[in-house]
mmCIF file of the C-alpha atoms, coordinates in Angstrom:
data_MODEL
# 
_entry.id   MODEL 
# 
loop_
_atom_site.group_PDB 
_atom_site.id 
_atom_site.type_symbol 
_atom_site.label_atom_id 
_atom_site.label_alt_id 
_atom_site.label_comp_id 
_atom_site.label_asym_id 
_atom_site.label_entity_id 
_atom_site.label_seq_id 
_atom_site.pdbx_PDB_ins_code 
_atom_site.Cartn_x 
_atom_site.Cartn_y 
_atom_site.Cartn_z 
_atom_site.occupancy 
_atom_site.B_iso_or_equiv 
_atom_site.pdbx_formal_charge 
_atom_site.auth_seq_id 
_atom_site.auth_comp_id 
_atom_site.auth_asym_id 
_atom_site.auth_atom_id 
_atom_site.pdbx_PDB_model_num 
ATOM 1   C CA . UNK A 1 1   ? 0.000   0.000   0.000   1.00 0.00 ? 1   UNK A CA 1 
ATOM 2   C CA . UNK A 1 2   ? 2.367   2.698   1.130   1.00 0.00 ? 2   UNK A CA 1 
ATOM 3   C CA . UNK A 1 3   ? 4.793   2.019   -1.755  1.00 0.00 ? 3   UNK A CA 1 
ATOM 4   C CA . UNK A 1 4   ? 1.371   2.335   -4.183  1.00 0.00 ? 4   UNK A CA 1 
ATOM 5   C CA . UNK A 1 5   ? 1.015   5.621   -2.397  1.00 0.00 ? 5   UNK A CA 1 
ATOM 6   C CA . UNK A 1 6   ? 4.227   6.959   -2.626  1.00 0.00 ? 6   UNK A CA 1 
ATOM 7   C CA . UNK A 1 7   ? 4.014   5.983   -6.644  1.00 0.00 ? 7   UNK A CA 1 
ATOM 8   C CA . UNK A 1 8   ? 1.225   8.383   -6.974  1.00 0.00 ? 8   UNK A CA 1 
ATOM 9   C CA . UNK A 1 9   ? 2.496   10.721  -5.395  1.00 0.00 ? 9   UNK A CA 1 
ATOM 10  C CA . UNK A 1 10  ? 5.837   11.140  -6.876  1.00 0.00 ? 10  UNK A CA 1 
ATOM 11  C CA . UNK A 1 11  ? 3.908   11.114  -10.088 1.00 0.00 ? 11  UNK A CA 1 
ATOM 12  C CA . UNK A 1 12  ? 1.639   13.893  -9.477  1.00 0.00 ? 12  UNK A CA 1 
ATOM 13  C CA . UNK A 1 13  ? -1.144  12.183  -9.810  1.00 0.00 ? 13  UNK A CA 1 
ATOM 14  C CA . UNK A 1 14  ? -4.945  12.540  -8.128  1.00 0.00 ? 14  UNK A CA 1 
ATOM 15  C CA . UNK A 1 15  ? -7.722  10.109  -7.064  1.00 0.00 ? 15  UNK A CA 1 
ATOM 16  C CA . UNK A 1 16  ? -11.636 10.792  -7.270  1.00 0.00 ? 16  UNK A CA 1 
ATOM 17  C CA . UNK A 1 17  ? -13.436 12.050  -4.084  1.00 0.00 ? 17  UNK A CA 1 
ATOM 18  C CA . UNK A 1 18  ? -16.784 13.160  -2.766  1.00 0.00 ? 18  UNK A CA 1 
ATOM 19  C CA . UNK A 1 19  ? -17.694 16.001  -1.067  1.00 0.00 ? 19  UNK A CA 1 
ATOM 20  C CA . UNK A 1 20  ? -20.579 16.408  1.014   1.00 0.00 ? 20  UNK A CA 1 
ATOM 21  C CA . UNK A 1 21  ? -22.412 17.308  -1.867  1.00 0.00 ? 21  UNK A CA 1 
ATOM 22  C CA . UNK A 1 22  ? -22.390 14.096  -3.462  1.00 0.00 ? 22  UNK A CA 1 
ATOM 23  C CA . UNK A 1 23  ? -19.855 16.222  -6.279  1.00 0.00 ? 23  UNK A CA 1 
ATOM 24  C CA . UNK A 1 24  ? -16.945 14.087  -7.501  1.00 0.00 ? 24  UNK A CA 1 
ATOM 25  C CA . UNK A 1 25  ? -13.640 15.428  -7.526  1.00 0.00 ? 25  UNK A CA 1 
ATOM 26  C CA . UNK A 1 26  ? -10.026 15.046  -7.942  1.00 0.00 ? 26  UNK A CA 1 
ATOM 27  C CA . UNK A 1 27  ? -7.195  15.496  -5.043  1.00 0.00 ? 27  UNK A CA 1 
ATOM 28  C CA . UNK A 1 28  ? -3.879  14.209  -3.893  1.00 0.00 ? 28  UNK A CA 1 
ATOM 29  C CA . UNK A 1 29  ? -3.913  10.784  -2.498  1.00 0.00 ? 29  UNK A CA 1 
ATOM 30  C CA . UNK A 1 30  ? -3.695  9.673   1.313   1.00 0.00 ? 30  UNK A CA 1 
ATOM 31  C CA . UNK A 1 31  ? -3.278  6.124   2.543   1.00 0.00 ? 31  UNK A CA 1 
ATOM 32  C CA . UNK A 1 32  ? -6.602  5.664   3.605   1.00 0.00 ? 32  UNK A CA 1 
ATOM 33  C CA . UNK A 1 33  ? -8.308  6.645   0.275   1.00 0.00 ? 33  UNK A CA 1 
ATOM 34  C CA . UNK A 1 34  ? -5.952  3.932   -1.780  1.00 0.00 ? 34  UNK A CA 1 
ATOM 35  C CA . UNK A 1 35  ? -6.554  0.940   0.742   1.00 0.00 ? 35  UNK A CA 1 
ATOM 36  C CA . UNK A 1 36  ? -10.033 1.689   0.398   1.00 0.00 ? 36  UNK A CA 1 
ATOM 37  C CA . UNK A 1 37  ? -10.003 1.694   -3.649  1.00 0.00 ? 37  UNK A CA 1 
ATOM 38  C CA . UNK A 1 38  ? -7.689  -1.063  -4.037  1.00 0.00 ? 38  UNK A CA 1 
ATOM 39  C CA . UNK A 1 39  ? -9.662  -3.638  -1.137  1.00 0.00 ? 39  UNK A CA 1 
ATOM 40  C CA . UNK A 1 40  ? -12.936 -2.577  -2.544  1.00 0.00 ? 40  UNK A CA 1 
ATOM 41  C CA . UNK A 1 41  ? -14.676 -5.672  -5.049  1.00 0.00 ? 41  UNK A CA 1 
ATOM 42  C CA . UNK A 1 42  ? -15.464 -2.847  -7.421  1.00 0.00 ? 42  UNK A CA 1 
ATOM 43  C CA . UNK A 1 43  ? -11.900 -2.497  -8.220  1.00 0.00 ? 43  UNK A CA 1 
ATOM 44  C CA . UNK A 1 44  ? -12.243 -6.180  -8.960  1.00 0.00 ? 44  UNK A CA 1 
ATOM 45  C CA . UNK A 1 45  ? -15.151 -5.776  -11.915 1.00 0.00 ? 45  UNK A CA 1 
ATOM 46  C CA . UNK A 1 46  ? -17.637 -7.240  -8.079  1.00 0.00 ? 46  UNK A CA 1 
ATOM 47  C CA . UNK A 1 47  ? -20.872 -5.673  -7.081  1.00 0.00 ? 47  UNK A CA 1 
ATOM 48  C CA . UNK A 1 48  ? -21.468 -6.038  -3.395  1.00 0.00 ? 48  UNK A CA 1 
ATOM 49  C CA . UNK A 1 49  ? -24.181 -5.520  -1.030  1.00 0.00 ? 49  UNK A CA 1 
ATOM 50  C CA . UNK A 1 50  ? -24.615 -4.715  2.564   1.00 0.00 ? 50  UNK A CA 1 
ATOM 51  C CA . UNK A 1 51  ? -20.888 -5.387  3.127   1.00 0.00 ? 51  UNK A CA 1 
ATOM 52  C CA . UNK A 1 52  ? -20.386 -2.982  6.555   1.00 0.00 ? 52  UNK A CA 1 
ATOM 53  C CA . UNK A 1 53  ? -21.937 -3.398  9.375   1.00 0.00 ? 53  UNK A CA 1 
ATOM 54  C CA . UNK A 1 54  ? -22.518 -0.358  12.525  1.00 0.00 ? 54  UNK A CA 1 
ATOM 55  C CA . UNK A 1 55  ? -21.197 -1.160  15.967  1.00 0.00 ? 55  UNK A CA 1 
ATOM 56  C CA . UNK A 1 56  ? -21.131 0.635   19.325  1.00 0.00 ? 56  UNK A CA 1 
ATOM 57  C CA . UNK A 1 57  ? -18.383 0.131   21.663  1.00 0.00 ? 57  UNK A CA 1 
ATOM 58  C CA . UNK A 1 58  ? -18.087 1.822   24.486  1.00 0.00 ? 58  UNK A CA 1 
ATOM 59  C CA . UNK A 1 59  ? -15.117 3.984   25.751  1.00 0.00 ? 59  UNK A CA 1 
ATOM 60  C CA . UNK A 1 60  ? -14.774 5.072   28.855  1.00 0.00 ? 60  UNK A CA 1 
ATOM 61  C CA . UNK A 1 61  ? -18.708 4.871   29.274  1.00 0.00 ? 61  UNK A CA 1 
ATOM 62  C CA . UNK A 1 62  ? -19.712 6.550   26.347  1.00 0.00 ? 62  UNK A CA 1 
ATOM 63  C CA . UNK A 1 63  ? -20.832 5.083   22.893  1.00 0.00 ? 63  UNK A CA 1 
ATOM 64  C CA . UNK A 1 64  ? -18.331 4.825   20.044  1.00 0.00 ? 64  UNK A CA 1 
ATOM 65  C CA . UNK A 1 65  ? -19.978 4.062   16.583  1.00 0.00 ? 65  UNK A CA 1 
ATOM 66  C CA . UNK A 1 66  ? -18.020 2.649   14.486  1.00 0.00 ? 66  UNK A CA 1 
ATOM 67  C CA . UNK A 1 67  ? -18.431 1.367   10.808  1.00 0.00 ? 67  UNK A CA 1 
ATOM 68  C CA . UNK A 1 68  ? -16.587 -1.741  9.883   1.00 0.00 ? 68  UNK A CA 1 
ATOM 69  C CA . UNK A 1 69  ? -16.258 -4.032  7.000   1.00 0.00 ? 69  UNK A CA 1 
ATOM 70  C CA . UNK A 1 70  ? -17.935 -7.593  7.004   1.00 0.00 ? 70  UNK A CA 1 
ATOM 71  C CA . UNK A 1 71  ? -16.363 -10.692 5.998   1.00 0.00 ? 71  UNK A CA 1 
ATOM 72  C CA . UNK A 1 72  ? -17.366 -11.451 2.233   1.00 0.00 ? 72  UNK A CA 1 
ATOM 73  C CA . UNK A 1 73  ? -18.890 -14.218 2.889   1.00 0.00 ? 73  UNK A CA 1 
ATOM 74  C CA . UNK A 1 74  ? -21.661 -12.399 5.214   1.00 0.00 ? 74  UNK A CA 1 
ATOM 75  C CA . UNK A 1 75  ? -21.933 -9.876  2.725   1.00 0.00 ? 75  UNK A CA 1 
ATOM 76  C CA . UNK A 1 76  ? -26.150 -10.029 1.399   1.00 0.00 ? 76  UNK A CA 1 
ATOM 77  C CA . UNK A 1 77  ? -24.605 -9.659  -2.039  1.00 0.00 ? 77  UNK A CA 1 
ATOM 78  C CA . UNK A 1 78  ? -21.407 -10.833 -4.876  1.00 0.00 ? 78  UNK A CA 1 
ATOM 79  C CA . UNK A 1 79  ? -21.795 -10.497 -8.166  1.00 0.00 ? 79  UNK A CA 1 
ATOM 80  C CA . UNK A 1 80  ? -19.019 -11.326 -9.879  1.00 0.00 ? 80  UNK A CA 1 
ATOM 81  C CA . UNK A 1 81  ? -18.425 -9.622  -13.536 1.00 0.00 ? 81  UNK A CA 1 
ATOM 82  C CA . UNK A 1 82  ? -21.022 -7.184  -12.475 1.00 0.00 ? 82  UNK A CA 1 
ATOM 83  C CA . UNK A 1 83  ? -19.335 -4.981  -14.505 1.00 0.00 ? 83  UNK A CA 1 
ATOM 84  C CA . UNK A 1 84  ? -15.718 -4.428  -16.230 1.00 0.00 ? 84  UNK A CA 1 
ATOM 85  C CA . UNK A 1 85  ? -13.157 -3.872  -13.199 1.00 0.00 ? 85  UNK A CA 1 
ATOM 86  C CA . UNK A 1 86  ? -9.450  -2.207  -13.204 1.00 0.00 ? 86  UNK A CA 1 
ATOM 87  C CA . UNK A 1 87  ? -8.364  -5.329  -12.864 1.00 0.00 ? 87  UNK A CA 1 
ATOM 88  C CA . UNK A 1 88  ? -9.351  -9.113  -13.231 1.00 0.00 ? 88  UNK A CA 1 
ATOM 89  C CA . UNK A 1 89  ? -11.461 -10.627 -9.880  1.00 0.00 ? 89  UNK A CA 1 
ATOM 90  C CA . UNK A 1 90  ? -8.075  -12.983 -9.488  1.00 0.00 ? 90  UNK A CA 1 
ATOM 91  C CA . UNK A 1 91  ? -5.778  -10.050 -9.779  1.00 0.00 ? 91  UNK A CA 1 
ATOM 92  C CA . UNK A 1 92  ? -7.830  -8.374  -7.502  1.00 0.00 ? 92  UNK A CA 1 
ATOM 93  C CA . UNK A 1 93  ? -7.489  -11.548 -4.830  1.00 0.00 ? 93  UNK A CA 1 
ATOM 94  C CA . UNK A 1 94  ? -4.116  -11.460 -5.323  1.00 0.00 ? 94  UNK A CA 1 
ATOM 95  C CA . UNK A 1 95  ? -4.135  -7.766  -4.807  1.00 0.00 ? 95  UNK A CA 1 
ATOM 96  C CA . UNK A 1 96  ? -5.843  -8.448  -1.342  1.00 0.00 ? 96  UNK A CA 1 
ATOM 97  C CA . UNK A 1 97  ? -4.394  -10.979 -0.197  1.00 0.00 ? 97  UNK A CA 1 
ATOM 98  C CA . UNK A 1 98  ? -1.192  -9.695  -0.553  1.00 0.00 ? 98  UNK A CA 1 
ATOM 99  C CA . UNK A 1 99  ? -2.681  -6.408  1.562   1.00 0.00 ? 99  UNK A CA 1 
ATOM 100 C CA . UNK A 1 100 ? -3.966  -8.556  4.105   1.00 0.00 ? 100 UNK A CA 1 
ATOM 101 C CA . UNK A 1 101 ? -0.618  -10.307 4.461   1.00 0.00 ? 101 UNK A CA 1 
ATOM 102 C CA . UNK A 1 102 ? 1.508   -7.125  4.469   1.00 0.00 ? 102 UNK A CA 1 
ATOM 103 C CA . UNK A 1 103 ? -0.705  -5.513  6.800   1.00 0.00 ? 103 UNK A CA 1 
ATOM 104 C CA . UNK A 1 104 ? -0.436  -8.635  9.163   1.00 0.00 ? 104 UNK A CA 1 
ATOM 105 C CA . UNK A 1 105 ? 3.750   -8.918  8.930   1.00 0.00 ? 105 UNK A CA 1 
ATOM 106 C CA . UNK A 1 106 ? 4.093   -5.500  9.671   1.00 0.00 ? 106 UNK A CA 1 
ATOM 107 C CA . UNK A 1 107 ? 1.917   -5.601  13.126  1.00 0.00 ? 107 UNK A CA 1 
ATOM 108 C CA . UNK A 1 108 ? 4.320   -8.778  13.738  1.00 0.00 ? 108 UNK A CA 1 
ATOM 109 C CA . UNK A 1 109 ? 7.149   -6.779  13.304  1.00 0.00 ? 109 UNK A CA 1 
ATOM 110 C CA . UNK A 1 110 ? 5.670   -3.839  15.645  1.00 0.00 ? 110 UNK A CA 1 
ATOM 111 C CA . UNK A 1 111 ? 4.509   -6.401  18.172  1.00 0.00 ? 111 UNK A CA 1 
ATOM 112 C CA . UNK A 1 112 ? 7.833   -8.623  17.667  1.00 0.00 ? 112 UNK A CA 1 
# 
């Protein structure tokens, strides 16, 4: 992820965004935008549904709400080939799963 980031932004170039508005826009990448575009199924030609879920924890005794995504398998909804992706649905598992197993080696490394 970080060395997809730092790609785009030696080369200048923008993502899409939204403002409150529901306007679509262009602006400089950050980390969060580009691990949500590149671990989202419609990246991978996949239409999902219902695939986050809303949960309060609480923190001190007050509610936290929190938005996280499900499992794909408890997603309502897959369609694969729903439409033409950036990328094939197998690059886009290979895409992921290489994510997923960065993201886990690192908090090894931090917790190691």
């Amino acid at each position: 992820m970080r060395q997809t980031l730092l790609w785009f932004l030696e080369h200048g170039l923008q993502v899409p965004a939204r403002n409150p508005r529901g306007e679509t826009f262009w602006k400089r990448p950050v980390y969060r935008a580009m691990h949500r575009m590149l671990t989202s199924p419609i990246y991978g030609g996949a239409y999902t549904c219902r695939k986050t879920e809303q949960l309060v924890r609480y923190v001190g005794g007050k509610p936290r709400h929190l938005c996280r995504r499900k499992p794909r398998e408890h997603c309502l909804a897959l369609i694969l080939g729903a439409h033409e992706g950036y990328v094939t649905w197998e690059e886009f598992e290979r895409i992921a799963s290489a994510i997923w197993e960065n993201t886990l080696d690192a908090g090894a490394v931090k917790n190691g």
